[in-house]
C-alpha positions as CSV (number, residue, x, y, z in Angstrom):
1,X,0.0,0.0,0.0
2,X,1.3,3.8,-0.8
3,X,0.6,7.1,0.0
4,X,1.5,10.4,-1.4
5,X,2.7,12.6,1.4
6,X,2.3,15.7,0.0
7,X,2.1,19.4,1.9
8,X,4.4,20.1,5.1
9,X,5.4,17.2,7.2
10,X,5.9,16.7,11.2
11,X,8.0,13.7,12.6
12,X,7.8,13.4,16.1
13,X,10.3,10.8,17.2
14,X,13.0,11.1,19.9
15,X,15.1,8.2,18.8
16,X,18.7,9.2,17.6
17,X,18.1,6.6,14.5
18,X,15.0,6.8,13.8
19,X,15.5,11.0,13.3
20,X,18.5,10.3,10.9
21,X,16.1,7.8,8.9
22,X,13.5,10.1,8.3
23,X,16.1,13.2,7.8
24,X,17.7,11.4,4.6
25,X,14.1,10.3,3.6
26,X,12.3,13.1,4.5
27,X,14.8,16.1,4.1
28,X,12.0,18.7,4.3
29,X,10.1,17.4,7.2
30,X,10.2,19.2,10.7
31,X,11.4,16.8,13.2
32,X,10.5,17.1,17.2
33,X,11.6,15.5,20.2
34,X,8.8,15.9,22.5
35,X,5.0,16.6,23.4
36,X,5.4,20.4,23.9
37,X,7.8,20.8,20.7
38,X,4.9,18.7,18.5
39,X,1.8,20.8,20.0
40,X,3.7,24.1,19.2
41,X,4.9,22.9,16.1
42,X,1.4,21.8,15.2
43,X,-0.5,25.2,16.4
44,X,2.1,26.8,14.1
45,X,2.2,25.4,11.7
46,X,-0.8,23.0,10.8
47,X,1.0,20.0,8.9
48,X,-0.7,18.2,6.7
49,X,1.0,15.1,7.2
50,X,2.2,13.9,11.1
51,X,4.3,10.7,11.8
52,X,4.2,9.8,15.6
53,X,5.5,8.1,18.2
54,X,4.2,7.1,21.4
55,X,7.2,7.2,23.4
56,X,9.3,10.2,23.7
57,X,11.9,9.8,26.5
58,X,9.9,10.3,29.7
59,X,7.0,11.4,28.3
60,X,4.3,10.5,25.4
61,X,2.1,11.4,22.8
62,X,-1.2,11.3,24.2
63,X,-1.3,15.2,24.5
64,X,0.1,15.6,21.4
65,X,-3.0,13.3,19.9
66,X,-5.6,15.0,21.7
67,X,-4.7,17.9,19.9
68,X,-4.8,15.8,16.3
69,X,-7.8,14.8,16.9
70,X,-9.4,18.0,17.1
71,X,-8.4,19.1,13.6
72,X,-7.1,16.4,12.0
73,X,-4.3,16.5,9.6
74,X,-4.8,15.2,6.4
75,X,-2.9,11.8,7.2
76,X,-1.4,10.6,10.7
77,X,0.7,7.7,10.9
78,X,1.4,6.3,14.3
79,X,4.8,4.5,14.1
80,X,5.6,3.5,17.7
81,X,7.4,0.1,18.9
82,X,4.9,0.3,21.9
83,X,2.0,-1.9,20.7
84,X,0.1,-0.8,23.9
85,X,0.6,2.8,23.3
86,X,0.2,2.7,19.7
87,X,-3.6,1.3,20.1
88,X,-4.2,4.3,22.8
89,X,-3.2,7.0,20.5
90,X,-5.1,5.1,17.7
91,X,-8.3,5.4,20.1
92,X,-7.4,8.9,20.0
93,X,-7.1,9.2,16.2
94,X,-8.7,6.1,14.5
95,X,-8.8,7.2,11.0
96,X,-4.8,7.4,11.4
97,X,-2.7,4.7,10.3
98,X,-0.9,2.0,12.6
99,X,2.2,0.6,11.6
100,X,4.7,-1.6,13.3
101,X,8.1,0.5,14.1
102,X,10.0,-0.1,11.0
103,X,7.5,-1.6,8.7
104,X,7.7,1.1,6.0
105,X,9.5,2.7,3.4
106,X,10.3,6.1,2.3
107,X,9.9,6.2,-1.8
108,X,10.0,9.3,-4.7
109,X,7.1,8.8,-7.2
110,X,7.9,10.3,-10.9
111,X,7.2,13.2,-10.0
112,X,9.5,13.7,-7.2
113,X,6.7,13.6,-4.4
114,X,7.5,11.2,-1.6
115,X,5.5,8.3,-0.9
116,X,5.0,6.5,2.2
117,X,5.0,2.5,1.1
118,X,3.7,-0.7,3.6
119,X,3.0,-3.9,2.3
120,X,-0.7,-5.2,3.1
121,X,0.2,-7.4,6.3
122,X,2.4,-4.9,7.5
123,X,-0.5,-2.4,9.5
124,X,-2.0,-3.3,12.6
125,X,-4.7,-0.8,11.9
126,X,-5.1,0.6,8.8
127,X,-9.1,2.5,10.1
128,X,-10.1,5.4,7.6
129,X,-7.4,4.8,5.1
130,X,-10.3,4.6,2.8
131,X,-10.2,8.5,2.6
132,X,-6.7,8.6,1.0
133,X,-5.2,7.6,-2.3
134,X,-4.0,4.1,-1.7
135,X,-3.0,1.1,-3.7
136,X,-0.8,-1.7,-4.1
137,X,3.1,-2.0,-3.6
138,X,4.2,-2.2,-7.3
């Protein structure tokens, strides 16, 4: 499955690794450590598109998904290790899409717009995907 992530992105992820991974694949994304970064970042600037975590160091992302779900962006992906916290924040925001931690990829389409790209199996969740423009890996 694919989608275009298209409009200004927000990663909010406190791992060292994970940052650098979606830096090289996501060069124009804003990335943000923790809860009160992501709700300012998010009040600011409105992203269209919003990967997160549920852990971040000490803290989490409930706050931060509270705040989603009252305006929405156009797609969330929840991306967390934590299977336990991953299913709270996707009670939060149940049209957003679950996958495991490092199920998906980072690809250009032809026209230079990145893609998120999961295989089928891959989502524990995949509620109100329906919305967005999504199809097969090819």
């Amino acid at each position: 499955m694919k989608e275009r992530l298209t409009g200004s992105i927000l990663v909010v992820e406190d791992s060292e690794t994970r940052i650098v991974w979606f830096r090289e694949n996501l060069p124009h994304a804003r990335v943000v450590l923790n809860p009160a970064d992501a709700i300012a970042a998010i009040r600011q600037d409105r992203p269209e598109t919003v990967f997160l975590d549920f852990d971040l160091g000490l803290d989490n992302s409930l706050g931060v998904a509270q705040l989603l779900a009252e305006e929405p962006p156009t797609l969330c992906v929840i991306h967390s290790a934590n299977e336990a916290g991953a299913a709270l924040l996707s009670s939060i925001l149940p049209a957003a899409i679950v996958l495991p931690y490092a199920s998906f990829k980072i690809r250009r389409d032809a026209t230079d717009v990145p893609e998120i790209v999961w295989s089928a199996d891959a989502g524990r969740s995949t509620q109100g995907v329906g919305e967005h423009d999504l199809g097969e890996i090819e």
